[in-house]
mmCIF file of the N, C-alpha and C atoms, coordinates in Angstrom:
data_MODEL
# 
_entry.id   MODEL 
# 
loop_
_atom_site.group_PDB 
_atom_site.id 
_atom_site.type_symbol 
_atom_site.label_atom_id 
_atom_site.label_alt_id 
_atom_site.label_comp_id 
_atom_site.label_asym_id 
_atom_site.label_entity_id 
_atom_site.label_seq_id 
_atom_site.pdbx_PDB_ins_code 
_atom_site.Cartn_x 
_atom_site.Cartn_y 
_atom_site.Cartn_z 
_atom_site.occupancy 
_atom_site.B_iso_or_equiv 
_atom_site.pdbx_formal_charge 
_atom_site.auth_seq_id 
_atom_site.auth_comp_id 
_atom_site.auth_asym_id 
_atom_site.auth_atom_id 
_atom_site.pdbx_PDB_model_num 
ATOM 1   N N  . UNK A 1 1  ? -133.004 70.778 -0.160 1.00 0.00 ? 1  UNK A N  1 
ATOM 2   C CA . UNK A 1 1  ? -133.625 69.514 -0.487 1.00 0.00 ? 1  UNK A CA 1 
ATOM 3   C C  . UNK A 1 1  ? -134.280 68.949 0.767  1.00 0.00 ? 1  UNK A C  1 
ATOM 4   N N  . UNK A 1 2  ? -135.531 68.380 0.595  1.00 0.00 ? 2  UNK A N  1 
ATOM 5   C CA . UNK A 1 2  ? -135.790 67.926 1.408  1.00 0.00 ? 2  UNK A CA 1 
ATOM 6   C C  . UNK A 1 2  ? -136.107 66.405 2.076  1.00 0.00 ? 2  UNK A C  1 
ATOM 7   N N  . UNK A 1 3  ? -135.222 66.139 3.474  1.00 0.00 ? 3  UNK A N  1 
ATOM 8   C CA . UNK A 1 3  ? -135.038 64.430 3.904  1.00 0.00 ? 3  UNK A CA 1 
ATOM 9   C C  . UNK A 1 3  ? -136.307 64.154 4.138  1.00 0.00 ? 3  UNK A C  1 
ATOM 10  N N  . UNK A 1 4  ? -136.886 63.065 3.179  1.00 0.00 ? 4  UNK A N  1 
ATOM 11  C CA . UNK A 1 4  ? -137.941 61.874 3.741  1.00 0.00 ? 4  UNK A CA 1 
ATOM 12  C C  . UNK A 1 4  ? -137.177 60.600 4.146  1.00 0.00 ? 4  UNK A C  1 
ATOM 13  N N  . UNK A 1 5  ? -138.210 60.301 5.432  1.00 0.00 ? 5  UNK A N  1 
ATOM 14  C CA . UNK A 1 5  ? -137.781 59.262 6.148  1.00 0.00 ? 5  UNK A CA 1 
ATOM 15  C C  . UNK A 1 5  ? -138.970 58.427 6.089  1.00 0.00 ? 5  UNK A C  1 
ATOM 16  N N  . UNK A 1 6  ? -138.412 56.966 6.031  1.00 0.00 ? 6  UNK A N  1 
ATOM 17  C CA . UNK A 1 6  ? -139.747 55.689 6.271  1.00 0.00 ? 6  UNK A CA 1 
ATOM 18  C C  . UNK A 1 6  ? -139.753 55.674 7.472  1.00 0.00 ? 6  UNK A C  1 
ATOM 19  N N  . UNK A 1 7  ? -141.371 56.145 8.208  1.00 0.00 ? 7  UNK A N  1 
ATOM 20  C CA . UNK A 1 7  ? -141.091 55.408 9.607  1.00 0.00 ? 7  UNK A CA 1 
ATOM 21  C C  . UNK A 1 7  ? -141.985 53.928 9.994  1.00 0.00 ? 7  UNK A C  1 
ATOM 22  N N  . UNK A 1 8  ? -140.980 53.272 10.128 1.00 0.00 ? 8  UNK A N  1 
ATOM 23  C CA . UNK A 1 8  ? -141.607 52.002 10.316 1.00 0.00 ? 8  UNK A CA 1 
ATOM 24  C C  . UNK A 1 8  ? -141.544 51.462 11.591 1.00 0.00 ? 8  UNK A C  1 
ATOM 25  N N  . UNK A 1 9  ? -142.479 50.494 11.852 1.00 0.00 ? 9  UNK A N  1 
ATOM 26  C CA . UNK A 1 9  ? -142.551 50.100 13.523 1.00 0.00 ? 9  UNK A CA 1 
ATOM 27  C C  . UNK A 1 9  ? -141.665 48.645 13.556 1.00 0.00 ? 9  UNK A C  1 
ATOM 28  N N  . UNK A 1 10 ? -140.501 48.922 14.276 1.00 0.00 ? 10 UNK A N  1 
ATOM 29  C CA . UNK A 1 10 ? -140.149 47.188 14.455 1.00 0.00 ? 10 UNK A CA 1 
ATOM 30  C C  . UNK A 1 10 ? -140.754 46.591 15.827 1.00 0.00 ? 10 UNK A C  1 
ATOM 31  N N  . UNK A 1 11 ? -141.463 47.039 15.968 1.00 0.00 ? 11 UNK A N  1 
ATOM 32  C CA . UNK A 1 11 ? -142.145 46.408 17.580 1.00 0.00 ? 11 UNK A CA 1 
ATOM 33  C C  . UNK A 1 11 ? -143.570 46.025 17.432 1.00 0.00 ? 11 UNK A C  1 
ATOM 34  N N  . UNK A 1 12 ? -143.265 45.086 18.222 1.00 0.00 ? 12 UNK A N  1 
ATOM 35  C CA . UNK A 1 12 ? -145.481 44.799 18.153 1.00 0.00 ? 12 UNK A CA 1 
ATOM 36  C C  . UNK A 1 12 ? -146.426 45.725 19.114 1.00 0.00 ? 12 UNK A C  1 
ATOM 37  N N  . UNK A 1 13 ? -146.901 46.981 19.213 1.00 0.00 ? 13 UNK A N  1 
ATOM 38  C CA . UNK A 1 13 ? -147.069 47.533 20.330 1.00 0.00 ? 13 UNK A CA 1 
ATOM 39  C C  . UNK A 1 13 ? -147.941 46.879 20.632 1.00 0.00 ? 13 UNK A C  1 
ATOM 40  N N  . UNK A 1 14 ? -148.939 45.711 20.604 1.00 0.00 ? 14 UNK A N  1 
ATOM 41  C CA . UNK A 1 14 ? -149.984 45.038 21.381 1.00 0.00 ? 14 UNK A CA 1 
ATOM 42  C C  . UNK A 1 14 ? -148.968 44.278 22.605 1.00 0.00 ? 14 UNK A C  1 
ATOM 43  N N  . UNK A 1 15 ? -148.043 43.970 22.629 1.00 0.00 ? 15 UNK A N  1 
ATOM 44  C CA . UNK A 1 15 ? -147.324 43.431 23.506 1.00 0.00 ? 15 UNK A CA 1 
ATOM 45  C C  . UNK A 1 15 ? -147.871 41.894 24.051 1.00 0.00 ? 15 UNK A C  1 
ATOM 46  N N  . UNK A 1 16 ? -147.883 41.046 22.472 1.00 0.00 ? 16 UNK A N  1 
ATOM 47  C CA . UNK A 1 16 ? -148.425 39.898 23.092 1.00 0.00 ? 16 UNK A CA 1 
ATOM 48  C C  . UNK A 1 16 ? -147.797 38.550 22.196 1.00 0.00 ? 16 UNK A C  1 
ATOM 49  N N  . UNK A 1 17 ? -146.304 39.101 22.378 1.00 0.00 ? 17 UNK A N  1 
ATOM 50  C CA . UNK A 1 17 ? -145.330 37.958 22.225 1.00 0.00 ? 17 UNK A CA 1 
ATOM 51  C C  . UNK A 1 17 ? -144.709 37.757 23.483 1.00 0.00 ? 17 UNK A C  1 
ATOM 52  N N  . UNK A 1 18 ? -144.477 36.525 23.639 1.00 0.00 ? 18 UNK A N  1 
ATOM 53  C CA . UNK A 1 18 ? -143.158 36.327 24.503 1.00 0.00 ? 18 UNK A CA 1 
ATOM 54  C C  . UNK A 1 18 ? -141.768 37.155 24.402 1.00 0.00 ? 18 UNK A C  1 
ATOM 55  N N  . UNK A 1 19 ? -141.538 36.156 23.332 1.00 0.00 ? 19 UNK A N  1 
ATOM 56  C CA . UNK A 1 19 ? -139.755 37.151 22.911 1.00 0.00 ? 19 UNK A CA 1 
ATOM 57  C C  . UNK A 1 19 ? -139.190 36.703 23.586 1.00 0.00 ? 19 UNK A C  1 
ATOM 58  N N  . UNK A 1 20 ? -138.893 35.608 24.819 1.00 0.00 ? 20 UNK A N  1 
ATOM 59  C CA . UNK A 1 20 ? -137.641 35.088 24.800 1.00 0.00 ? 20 UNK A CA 1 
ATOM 60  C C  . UNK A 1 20 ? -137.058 35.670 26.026 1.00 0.00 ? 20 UNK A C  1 
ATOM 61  N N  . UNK A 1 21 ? -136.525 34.514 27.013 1.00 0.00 ? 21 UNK A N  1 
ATOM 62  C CA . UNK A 1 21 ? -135.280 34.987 27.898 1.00 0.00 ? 21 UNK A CA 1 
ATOM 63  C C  . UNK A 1 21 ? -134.245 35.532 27.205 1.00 0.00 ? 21 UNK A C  1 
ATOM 64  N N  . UNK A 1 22 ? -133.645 36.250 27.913 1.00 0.00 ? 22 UNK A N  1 
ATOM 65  C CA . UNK A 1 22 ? -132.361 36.762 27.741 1.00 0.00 ? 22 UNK A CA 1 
ATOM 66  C C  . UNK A 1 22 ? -131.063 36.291 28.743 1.00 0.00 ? 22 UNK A C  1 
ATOM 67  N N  . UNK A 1 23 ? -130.258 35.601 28.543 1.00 0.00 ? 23 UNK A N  1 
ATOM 68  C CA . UNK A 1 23 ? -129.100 34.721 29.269 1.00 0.00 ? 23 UNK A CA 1 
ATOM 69  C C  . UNK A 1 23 ? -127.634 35.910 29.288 1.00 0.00 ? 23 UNK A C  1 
ATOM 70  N N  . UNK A 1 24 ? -127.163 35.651 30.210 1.00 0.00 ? 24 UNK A N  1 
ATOM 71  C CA . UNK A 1 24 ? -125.468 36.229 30.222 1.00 0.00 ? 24 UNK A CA 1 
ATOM 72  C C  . UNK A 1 24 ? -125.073 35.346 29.095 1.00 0.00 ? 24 UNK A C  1 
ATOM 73  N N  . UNK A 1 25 ? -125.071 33.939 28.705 1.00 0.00 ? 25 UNK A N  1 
ATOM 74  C CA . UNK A 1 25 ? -124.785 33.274 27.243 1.00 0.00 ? 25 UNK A CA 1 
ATOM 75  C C  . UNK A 1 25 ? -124.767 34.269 26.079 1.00 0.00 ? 25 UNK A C  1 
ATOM 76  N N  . UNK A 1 26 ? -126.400 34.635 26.220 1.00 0.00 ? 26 UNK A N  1 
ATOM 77  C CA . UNK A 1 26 ? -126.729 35.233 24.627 1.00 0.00 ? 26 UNK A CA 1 
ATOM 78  C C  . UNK A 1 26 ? -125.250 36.413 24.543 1.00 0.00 ? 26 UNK A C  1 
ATOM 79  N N  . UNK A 1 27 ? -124.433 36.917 25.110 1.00 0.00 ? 27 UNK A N  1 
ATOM 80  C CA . UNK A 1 27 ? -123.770 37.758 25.229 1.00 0.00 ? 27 UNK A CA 1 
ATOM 81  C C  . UNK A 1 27 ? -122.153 37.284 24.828 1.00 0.00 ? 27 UNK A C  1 
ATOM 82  N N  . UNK A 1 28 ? -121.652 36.238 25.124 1.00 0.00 ? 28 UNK A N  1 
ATOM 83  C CA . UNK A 1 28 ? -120.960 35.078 25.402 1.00 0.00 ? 28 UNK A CA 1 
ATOM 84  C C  . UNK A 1 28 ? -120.522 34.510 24.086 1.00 0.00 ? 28 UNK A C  1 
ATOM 85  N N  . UNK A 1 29 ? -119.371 34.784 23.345 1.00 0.00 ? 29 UNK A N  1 
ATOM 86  C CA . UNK A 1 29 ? -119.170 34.135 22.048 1.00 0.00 ? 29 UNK A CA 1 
ATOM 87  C C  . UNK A 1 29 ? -118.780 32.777 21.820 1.00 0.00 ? 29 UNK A C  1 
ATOM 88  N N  . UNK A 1 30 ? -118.742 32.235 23.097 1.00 0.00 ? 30 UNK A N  1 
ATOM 89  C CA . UNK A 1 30 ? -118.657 30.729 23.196 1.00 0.00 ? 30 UNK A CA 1 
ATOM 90  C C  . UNK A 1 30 ? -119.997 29.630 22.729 1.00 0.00 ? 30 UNK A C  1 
ATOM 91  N N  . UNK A 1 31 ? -121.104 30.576 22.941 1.00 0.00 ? 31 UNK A N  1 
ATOM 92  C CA . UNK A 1 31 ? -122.519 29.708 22.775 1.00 0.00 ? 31 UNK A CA 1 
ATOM 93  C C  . UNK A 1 31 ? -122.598 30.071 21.021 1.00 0.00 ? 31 UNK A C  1 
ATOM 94  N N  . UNK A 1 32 ? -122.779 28.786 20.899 1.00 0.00 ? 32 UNK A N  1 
ATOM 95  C CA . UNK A 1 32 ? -123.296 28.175 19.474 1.00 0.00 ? 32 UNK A CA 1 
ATOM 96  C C  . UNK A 1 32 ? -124.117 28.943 18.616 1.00 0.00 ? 32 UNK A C  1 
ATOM 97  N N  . UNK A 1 33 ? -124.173 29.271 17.668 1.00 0.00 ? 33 UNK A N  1 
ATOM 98  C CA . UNK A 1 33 ? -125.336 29.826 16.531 1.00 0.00 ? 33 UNK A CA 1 
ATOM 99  C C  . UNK A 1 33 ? -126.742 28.436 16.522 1.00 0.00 ? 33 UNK A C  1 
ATOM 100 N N  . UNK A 1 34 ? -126.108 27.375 16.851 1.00 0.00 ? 34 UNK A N  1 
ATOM 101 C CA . UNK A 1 34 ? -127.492 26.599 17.086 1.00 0.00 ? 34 UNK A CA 1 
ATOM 102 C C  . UNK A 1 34 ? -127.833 26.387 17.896 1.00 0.00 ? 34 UNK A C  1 
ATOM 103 N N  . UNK A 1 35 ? -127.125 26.228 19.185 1.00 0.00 ? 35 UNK A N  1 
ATOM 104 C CA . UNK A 1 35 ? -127.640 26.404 20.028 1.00 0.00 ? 35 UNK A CA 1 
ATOM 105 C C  . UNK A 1 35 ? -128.741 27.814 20.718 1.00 0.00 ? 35 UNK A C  1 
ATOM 106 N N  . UNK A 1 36 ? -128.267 29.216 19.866 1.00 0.00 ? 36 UNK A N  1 
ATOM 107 C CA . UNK A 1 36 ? -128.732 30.165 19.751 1.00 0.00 ? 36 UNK A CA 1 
ATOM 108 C C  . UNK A 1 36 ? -130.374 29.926 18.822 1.00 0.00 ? 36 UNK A C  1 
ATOM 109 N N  . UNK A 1 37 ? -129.900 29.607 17.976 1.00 0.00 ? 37 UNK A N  1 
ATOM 110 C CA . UNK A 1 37 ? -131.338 28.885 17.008 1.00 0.00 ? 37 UNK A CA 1 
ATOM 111 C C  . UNK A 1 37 ? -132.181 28.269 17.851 1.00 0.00 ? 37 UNK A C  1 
ATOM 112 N N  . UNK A 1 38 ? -131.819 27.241 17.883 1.00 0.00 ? 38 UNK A N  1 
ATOM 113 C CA . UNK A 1 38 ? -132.617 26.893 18.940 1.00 0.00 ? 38 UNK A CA 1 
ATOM 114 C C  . UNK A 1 38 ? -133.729 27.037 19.951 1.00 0.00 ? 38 UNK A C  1 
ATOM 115 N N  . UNK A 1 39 ? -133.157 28.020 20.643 1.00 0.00 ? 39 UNK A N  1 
ATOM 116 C CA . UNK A 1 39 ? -133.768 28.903 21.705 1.00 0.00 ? 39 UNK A CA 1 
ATOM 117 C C  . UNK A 1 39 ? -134.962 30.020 20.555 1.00 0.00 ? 39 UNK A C  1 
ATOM 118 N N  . UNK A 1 40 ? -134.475 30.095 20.030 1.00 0.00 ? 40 UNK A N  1 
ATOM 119 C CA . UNK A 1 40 ? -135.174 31.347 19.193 1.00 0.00 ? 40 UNK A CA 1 
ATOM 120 C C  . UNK A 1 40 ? -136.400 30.478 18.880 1.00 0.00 ? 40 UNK A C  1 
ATOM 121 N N  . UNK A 1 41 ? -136.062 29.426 18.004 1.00 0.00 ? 41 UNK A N  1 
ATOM 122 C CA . UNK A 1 41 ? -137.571 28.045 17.570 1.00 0.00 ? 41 UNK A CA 1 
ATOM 123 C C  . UNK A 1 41 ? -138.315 28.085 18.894 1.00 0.00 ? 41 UNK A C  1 
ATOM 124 N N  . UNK A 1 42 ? -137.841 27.743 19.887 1.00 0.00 ? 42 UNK A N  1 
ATOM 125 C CA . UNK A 1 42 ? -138.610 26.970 21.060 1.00 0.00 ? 42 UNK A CA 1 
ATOM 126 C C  . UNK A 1 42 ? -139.175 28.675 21.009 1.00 0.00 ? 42 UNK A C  1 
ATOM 127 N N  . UNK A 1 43 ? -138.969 29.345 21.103 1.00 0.00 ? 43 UNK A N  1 
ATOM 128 C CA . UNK A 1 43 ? -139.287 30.718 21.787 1.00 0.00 ? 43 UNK A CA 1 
ATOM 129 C C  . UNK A 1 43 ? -140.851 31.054 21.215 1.00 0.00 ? 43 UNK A C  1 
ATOM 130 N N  . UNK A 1 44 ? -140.452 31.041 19.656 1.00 0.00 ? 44 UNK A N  1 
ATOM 131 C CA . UNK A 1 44 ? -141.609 31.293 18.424 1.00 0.00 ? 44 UNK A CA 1 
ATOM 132 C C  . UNK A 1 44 ? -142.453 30.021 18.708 1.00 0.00 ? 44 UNK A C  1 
ATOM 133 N N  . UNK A 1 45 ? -142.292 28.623 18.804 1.00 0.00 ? 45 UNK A N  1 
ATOM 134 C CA . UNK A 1 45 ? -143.594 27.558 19.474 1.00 0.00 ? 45 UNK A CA 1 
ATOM 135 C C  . UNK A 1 45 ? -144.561 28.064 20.205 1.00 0.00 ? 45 UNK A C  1 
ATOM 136 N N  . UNK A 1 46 ? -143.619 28.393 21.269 1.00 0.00 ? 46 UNK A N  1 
ATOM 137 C CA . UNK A 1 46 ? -144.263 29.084 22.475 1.00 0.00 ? 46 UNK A CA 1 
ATOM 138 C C  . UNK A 1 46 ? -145.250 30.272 22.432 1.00 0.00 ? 46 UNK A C  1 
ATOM 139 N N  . UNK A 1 47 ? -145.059 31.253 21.368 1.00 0.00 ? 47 UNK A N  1 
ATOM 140 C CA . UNK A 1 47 ? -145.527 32.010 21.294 1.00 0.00 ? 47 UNK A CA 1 
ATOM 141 C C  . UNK A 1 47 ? -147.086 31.736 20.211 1.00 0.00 ? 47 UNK A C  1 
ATOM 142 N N  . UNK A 1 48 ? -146.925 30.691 19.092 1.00 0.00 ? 48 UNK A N  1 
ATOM 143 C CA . UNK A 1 48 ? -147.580 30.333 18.407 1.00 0.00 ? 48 UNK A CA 1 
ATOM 144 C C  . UNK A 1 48 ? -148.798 29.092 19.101 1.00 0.00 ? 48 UNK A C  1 
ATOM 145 N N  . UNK A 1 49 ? -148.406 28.605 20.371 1.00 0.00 ? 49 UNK A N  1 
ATOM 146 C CA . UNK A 1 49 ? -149.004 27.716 21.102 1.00 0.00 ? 49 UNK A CA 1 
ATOM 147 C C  . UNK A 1 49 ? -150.440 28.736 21.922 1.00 0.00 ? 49 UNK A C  1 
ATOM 148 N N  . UNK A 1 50 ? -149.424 29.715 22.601 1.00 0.00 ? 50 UNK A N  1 
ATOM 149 C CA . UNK A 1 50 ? -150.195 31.350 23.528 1.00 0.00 ? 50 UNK A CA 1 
ATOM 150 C C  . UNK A 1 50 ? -151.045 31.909 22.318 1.00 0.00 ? 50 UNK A C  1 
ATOM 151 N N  . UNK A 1 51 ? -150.647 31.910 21.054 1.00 0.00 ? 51 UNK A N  1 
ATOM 152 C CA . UNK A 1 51 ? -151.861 32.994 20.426 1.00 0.00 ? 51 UNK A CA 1 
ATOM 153 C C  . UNK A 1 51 ? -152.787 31.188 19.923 1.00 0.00 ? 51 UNK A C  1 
ATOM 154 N N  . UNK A 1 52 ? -152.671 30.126 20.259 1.00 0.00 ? 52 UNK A N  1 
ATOM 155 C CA . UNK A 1 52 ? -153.979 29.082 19.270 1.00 0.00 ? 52 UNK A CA 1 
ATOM 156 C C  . UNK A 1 52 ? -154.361 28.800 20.678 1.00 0.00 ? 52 UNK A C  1 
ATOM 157 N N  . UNK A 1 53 ? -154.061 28.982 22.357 1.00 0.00 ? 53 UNK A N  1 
ATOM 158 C CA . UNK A 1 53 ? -154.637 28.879 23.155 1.00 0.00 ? 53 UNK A CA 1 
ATOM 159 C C  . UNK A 1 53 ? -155.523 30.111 23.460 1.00 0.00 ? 53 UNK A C  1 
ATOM 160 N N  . UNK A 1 54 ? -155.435 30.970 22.990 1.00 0.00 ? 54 UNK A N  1 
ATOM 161 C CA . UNK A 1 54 ? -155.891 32.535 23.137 1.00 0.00 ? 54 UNK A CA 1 
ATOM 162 C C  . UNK A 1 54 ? -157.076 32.225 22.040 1.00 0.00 ? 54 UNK A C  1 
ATOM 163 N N  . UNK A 1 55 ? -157.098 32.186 20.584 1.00 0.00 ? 55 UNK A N  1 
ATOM 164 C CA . UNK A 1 55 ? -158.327 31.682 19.654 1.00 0.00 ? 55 UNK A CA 1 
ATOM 165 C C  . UNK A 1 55 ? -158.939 31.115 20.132 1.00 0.00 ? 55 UNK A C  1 
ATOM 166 N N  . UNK A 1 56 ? -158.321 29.470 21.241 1.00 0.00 ? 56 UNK A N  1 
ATOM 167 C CA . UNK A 1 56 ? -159.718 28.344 21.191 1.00 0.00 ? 56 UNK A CA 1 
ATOM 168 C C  . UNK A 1 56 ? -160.395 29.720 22.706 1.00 0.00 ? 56 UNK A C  1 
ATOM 169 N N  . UNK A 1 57 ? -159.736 30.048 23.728 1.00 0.00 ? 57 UNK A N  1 
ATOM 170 C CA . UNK A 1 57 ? -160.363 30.394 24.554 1.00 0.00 ? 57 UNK A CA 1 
ATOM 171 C C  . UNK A 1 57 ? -161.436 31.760 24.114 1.00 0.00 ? 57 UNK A C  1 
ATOM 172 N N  . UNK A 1 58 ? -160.895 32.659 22.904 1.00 0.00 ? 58 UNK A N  1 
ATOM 173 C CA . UNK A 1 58 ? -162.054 33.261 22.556 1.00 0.00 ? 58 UNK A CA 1 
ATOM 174 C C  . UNK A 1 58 ? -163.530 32.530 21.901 1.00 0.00 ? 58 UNK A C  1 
ATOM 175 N N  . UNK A 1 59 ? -163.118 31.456 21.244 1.00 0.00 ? 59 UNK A N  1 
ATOM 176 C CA . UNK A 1 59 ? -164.061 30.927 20.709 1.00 0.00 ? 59 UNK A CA 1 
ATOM 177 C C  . UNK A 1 59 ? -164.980 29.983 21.446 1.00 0.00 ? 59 UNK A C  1 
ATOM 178 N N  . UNK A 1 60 ? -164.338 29.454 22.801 1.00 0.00 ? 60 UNK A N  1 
ATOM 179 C CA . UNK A 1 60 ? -165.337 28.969 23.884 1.00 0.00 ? 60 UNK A CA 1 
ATOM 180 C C  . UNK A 1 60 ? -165.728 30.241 24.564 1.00 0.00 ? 60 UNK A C  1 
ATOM 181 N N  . UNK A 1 61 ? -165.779 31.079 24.789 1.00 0.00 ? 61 UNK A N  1 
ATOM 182 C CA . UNK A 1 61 ? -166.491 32.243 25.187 1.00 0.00 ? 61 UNK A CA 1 
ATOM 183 C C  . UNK A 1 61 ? -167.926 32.416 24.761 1.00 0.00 ? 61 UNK A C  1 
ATOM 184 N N  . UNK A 1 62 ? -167.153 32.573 23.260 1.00 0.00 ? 62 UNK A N  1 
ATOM 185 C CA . UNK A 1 62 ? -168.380 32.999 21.788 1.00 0.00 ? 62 UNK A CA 1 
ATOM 186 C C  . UNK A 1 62 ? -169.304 31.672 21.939 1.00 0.00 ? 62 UNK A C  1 
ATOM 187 N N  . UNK A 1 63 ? -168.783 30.660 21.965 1.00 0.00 ? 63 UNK A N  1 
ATOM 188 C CA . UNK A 1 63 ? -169.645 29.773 22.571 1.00 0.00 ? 63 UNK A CA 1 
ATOM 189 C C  . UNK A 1 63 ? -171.032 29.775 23.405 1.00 0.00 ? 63 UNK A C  1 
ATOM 190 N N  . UNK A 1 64 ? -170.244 30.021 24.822 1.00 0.00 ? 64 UNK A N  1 
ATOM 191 C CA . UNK A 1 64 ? -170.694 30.017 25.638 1.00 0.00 ? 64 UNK A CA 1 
ATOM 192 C C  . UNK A 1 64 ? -171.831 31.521 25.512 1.00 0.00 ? 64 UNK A C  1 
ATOM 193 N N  . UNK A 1 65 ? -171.367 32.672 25.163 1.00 0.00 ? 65 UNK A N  1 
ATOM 194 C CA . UNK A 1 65 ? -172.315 33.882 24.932 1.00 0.00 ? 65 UNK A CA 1 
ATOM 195 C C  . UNK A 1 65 ? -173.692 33.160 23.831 1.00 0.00 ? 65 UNK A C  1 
ATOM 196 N N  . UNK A 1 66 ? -173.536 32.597 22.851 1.00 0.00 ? 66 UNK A N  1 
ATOM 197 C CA . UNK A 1 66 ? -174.357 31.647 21.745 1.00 0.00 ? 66 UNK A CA 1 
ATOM 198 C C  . UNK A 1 66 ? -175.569 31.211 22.524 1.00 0.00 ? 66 UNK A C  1 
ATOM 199 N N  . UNK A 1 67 ? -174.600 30.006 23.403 1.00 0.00 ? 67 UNK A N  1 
ATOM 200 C CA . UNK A 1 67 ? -175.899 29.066 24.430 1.00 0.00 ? 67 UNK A CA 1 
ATOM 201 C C  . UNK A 1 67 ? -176.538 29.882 25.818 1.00 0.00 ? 67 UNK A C  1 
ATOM 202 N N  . UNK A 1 68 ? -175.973 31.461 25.593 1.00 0.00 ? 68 UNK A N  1 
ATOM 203 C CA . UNK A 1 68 ? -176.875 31.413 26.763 1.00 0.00 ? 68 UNK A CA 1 
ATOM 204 C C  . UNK A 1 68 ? -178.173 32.412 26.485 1.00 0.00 ? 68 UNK A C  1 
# 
């Protein structure tokens, strides 16, 4: 018989997330699940802030290529 396998990518290979410090905490069963949350939200902002600063700066480019 023969094994099929799904191969799926869990990684972004463009490599253009943050993703987050990594703490001796995150390791640490004393730190909080919300406090863990937390960090994860702020992390994804951050990353969602870097790709709408990345759009406006392509689009003042495209701009700028337009007017000249």
């Amino acid at each position: 018989m023969k094994n099929e396998y799904c191969n799926t990518t869990i990684y972004d290979e463009t490599h253009v997330h943050y993703g987050g410090k990594i703490f001796f905490s995150d390791f640490d069963y004393r730190t909080s699940l919300s406090d863990l949350a937390a960090r994860i939200l702020y992390d994804l902002a951050f990353d969602r802030e870097c790709e709408r600063n990345g759009e406006n700066r392509n689009r003042r480019r495209e701009a700028e290529r337009r007017m000249a």
